[in-house]
C-alpha positions as CSV (number, residue, x, y, z in Angstrom):
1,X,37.4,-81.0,-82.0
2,X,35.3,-77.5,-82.5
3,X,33.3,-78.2,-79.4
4,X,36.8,-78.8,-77.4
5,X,38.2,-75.5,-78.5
6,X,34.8,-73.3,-78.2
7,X,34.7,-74.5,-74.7
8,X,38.3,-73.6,-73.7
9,X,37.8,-70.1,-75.3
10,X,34.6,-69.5,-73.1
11,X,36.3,-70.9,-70.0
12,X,39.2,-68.6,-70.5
13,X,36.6,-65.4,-71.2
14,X,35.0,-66.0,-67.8
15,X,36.3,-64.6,-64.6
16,X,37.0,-66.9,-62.0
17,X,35.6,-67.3,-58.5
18,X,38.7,-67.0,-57.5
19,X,39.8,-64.1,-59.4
20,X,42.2,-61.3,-57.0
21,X,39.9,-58.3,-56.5
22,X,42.9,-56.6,-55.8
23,X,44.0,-56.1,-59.4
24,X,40.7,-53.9,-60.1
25,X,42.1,-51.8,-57.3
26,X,38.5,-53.2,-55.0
27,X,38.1,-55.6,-52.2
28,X,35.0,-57.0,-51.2
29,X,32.9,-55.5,-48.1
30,X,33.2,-57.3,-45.0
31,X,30.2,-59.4,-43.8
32,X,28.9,-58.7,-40.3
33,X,29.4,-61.2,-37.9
34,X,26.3,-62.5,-37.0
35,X,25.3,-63.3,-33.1
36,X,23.5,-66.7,-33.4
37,X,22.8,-66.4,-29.6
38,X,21.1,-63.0,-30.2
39,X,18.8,-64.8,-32.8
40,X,18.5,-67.8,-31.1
41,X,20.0,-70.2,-33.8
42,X,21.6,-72.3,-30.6
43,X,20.1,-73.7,-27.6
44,X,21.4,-71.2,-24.2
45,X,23.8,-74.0,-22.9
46,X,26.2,-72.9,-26.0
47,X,26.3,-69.7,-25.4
48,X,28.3,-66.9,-23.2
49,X,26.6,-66.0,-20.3
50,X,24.6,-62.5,-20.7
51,X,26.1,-59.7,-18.4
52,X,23.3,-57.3,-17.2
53,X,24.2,-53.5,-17.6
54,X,22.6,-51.0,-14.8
55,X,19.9,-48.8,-16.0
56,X,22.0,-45.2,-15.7
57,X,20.1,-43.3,-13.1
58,X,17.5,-40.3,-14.0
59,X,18.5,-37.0,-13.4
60,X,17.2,-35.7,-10.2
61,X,14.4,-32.8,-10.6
62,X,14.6,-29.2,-8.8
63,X,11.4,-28.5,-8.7
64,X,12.5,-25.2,-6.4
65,X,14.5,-23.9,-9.0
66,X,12.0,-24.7,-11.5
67,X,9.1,-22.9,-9.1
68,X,6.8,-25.9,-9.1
69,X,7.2,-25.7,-4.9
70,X,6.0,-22.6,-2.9
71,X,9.1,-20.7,-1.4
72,X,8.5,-21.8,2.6
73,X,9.0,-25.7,1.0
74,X,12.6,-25.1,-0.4
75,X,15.5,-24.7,1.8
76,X,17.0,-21.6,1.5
77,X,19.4,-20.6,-1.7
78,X,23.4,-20.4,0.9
79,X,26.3,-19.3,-0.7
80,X,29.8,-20.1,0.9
81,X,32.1,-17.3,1.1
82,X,34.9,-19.6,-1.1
83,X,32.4,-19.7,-4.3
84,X,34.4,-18.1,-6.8
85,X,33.2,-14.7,-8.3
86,X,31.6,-15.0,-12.1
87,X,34.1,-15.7,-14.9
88,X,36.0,-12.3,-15.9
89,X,34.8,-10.2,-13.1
90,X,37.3,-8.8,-10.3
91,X,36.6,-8.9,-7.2
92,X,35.4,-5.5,-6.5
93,X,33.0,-5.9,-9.2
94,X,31.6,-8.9,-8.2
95,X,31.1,-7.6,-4.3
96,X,29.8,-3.9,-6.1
97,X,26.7,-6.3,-7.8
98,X,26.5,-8.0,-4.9
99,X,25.6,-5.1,-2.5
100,X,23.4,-4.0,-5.1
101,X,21.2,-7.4,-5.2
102,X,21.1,-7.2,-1.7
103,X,19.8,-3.5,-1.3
104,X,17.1,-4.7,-4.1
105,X,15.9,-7.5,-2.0
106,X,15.6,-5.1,1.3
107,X,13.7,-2.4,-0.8
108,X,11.2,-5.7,-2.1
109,X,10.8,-6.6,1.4
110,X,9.5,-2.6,2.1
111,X,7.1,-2.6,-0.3
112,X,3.7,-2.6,1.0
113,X,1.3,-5.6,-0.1
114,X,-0.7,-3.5,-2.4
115,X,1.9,-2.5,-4.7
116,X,1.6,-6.0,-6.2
117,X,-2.5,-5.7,-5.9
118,X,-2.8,-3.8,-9.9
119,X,-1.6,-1.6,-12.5
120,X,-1.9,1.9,-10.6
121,X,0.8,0.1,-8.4
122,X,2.8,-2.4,-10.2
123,X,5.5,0.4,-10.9
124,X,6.2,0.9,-6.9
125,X,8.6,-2.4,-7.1
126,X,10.8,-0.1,-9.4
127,X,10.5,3.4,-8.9
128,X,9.6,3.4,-5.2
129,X,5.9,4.6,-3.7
130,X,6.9,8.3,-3.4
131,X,7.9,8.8,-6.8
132,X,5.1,7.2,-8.2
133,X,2.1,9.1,-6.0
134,X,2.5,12.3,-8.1
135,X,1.8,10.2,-11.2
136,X,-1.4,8.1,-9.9
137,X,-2.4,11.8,-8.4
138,X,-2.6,12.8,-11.9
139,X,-3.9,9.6,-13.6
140,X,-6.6,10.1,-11.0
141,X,-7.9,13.8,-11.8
142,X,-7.4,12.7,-15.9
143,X,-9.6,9.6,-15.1
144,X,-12.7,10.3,-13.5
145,X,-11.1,12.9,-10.8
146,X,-12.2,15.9,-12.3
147,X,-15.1,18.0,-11.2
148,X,-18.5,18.1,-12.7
149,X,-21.9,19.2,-12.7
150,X,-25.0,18.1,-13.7
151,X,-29.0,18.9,-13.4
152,X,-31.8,16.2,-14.0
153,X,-35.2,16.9,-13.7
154,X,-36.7,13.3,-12.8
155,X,-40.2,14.2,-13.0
156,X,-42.0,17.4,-14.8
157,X,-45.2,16.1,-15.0
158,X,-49.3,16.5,-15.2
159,X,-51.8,14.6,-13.5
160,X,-54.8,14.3,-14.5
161,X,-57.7,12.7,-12.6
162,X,-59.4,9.4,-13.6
163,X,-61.9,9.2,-10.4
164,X,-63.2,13.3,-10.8
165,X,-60.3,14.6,-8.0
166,X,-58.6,17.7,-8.7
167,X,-56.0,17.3,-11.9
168,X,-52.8,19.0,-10.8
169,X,-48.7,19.1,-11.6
170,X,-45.7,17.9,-9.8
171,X,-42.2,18.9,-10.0
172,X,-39.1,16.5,-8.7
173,X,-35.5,17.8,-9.7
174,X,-32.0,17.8,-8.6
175,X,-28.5,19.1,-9.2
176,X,-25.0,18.5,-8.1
177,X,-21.5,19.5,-8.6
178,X,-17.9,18.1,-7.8
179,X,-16.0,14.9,-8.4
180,X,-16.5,11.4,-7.3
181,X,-16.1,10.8,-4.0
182,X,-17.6,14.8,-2.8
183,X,-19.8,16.7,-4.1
184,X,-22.7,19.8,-3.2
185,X,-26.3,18.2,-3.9
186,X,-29.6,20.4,-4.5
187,X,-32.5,19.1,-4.6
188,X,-36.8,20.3,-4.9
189,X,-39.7,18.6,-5.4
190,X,-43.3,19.5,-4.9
191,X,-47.0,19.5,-6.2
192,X,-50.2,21.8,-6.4
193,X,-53.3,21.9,-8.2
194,X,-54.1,23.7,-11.7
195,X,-55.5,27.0,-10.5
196,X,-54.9,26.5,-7.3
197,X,-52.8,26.6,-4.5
198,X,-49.2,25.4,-3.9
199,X,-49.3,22.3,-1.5
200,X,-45.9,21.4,-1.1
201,X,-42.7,22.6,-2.0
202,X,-39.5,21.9,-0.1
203,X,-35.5,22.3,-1.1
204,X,-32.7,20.4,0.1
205,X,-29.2,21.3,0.4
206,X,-26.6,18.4,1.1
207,X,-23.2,17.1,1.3
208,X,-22.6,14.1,-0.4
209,X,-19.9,11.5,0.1
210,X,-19.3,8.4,-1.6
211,X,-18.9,6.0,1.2
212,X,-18.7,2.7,-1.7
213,X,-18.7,2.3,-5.5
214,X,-22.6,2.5,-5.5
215,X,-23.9,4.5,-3.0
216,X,-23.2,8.0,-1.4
217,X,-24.3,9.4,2.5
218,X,-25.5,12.8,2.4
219,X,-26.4,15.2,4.7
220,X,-27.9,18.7,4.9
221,X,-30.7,20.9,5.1
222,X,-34.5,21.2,4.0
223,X,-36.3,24.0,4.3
224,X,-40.1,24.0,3.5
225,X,-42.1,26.5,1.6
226,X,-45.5,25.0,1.6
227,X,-47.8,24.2,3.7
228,X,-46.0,26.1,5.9
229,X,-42.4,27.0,6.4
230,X,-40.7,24.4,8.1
231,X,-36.8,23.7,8.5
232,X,-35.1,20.0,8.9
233,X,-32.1,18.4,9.0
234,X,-31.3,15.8,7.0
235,X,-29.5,12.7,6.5
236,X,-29.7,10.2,3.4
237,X,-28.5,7.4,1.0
238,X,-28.8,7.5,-2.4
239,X,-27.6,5.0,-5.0
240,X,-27.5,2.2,-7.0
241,X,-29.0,-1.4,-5.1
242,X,-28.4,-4.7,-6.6
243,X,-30.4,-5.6,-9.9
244,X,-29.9,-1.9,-11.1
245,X,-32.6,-0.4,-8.6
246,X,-32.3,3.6,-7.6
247,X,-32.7,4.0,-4.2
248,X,-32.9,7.5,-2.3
249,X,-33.8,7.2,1.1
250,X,-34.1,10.1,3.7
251,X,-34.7,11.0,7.4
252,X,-35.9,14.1,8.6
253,X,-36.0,15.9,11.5
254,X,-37.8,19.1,12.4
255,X,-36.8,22.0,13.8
256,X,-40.2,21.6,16.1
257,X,-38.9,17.9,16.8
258,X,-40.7,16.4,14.4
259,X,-39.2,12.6,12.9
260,X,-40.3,11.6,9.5
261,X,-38.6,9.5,6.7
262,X,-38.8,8.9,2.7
263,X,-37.9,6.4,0.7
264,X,-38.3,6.2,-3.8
265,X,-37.0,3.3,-5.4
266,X,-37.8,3.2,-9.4
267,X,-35.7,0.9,-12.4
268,X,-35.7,1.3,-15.6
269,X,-36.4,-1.9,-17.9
270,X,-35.3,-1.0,-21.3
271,X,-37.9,-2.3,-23.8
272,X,-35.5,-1.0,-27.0
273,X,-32.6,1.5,-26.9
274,X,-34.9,4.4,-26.7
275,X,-38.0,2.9,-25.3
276,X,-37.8,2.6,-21.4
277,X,-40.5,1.3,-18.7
278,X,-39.9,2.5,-15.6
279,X,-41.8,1.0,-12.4
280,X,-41.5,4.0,-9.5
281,X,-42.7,3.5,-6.1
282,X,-42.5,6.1,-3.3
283,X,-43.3,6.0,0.5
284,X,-43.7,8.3,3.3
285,X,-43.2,7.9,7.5
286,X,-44.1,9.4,10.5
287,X,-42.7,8.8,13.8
288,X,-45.3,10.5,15.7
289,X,-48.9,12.5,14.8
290,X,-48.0,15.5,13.4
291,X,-51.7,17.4,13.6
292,X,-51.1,20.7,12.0
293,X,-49.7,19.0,8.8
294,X,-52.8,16.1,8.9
295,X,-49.7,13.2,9.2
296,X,-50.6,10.5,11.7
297,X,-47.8,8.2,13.2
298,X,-46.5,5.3,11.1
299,X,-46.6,4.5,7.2
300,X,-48.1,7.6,6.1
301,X,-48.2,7.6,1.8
302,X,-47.7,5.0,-0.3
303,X,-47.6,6.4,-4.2
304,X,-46.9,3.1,-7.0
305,X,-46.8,4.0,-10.5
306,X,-45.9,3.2,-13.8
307,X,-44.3,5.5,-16.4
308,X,-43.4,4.6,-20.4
309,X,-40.6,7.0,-22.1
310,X,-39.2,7.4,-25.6
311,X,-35.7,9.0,-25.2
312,X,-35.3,11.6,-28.2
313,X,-32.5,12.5,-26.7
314,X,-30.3,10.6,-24.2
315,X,-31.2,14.2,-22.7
316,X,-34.9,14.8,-23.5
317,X,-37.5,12.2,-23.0
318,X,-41.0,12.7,-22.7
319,X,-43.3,10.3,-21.1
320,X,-46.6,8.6,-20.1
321,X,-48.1,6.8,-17.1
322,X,-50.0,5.8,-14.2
323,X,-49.8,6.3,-10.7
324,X,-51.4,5.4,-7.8
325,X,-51.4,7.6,-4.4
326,X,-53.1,6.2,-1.2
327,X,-52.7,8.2,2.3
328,X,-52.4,4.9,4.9
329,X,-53.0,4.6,8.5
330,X,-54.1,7.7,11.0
331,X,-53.2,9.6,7.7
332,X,-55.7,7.8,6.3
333,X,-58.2,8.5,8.6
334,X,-57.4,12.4,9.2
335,X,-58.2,12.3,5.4
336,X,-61.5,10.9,5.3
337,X,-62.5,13.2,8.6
338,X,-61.6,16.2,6.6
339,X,-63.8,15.1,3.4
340,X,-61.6,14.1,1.2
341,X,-60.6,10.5,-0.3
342,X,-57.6,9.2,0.8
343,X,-56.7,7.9,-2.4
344,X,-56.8,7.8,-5.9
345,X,-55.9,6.8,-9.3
346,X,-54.3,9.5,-11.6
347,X,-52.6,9.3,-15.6
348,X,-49.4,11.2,-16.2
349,X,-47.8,13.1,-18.6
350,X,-44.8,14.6,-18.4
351,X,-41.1,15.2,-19.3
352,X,-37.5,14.1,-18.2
353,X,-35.0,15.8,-19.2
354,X,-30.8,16.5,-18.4
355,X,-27.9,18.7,-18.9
């Protein structure tokens, strides 16, 4: 009887399966409807046919607009004359900006190819070529437009003898002044013996015109002083070859119609910052004999050599070296028919210096 009545108490405590949700003020979450076809839970002849969608097309690419194409590949950007002006814009307006474009694009079209070519002309496309020149005129003279001048001797040197010749001195030296592209050249070189007479002397006086980045045509005068005095004219190249070589090459021609040519060539290897080998070669040439002045026809000097400086100074650099002069040819021979050997090996000492 106990068990009957604790049975009926617990039945009554617990909710039934039944129970209205809706008195708790709840309702129970809908299930989603599955798709037994989807899964596969029933074999295809049970199930609605499948209706294939079409892919939605892919949006066509402008590569014009998006400048993957040159301009001659893209047909040309047309307006119609109906195309409604911009938003908020009357009419004058719109045909005001439009006139404007247009004279933009004609001025564009008038600009010459090397506007676009750098900096010192990029600002052409706004401004305009005439208003610009008095600016590049002045970025010119502030950047390298200016005039200078400058002396360097190249060679201030001793020679002293190592076969038992006659030790003696040479001198080789120039100066110019102006700017980049012009500029007034002097130049001198000569030799003599110690205690004895001047040999040779000369002094050029030239125009000089740069005629590319690294090399300048000059043109001018010599007048010699020893053996005898002796006027030419003169036309040269000087510069800078490939591989960093100096070059300074020169014809000559007499007053007395005399032809004859030089040509120097030297490098400098830097060994450290200060220290500096320089291999120097120089070479004389005769067009015809040239008796009084004991110069026979072709190659007439050939003068190798080999000089070692330590630059105190960027300015002031003393050296040492060797250098070897040969006379060559009908030189040659006038030389040994006169006595005297027509070459030799001599040591150096000297200085370089610039301001």
């Amino acid at each position: 009887m106990r068990i009957a009545v604790l049975a009926a108490a617990m039945v009554a405590a617990t909710p039934s399966a039944a129970q209205d949700h809706s008195a708790h003020g709840k309702k129970p979450a809908a299930q989603p409807e599955m798709d037994h076809c989807a899964m596969g839970h029933l074999p295809p002849e049970e199930c609605p046919p499948k209706i294939e969608q079409e892919p939605s097309p892919e949006p066509e690419i402008d590569h014009c607009a998006m400048g993957h194409l040159p301009p001659e590949q893209c047909p040309p950007n047309e307006r119609t004359d109906d195309e409604a002006p911009m938003a908020g814009m009357d009419h004058e307006a719109h045909a005001a900006m439009t006139d404007k474009a247009a004279a933009g694009a004609a001025a564009e079209d008038a600009i010459p190819p090397r506007a676009l070519e750098g900096p010192r002309y990029a600002a052409d496309a706004i401004w305009g070529r005439d208003a610009m020149a008095p600016a590049r005129t002045q970025l010119a003279r502030e950047n390298g437009g200016m005039t200078t001048g400058t002396i360097l001797v190249e060679r201030l040197e001793a020679r002293i003898a190592t076969d038992g010749g006659e030790d003696g001195y040479v001198w080789d030296a120039q100066a110019w002044y102006g700017g980049d592209i012009d500029r007034f050249v002097l130049k001198t070189e000569g030799e003599g013996e110690f205690g004895g007479a001047l040999e040779d002397a000369e002094i050029q006086a030239l125009y000089s015109r740069a005629i590319g980045p690294f090399f300048d045509l000059q043109a001018g005068v010599r007048l010699d002083l020893e053996p005898d005095s002796l006027t030419h004219l003169v036309v040269g190249l000087q510069g800078l070859a490939p591989y960093m070589v100096h070059l300074d090459g020169s014809l000559f021609l007499s007053d007395r119609g005399d032809l004859t040519a030089r040509v120097e060539a030297e490098y400098d290897q830097k060994i450290t910052q200060r220290l500096i080998l320089q291999p120097r070669i120089e070479a004389g040439f005769a067009a015809q004999d040239i008796p009084e002045r004991e110069i026979g026809s072709g190659i007439t000097t050939i003068e190798p050599g080999l000089r070692l400086r330590y630059e105190i100074l960027r300015e002031f650099a003393p050296y040492i070296g060797i250098e070897y002069e040969a006379k060559l040819g009908k030189t040659a021979d006038i030389a040994r028919a006169n006595g005297r050997d027509p070459d030799g090996v001599k040591a150096v000492i000297g200085l370089r210096v610039w301001f």
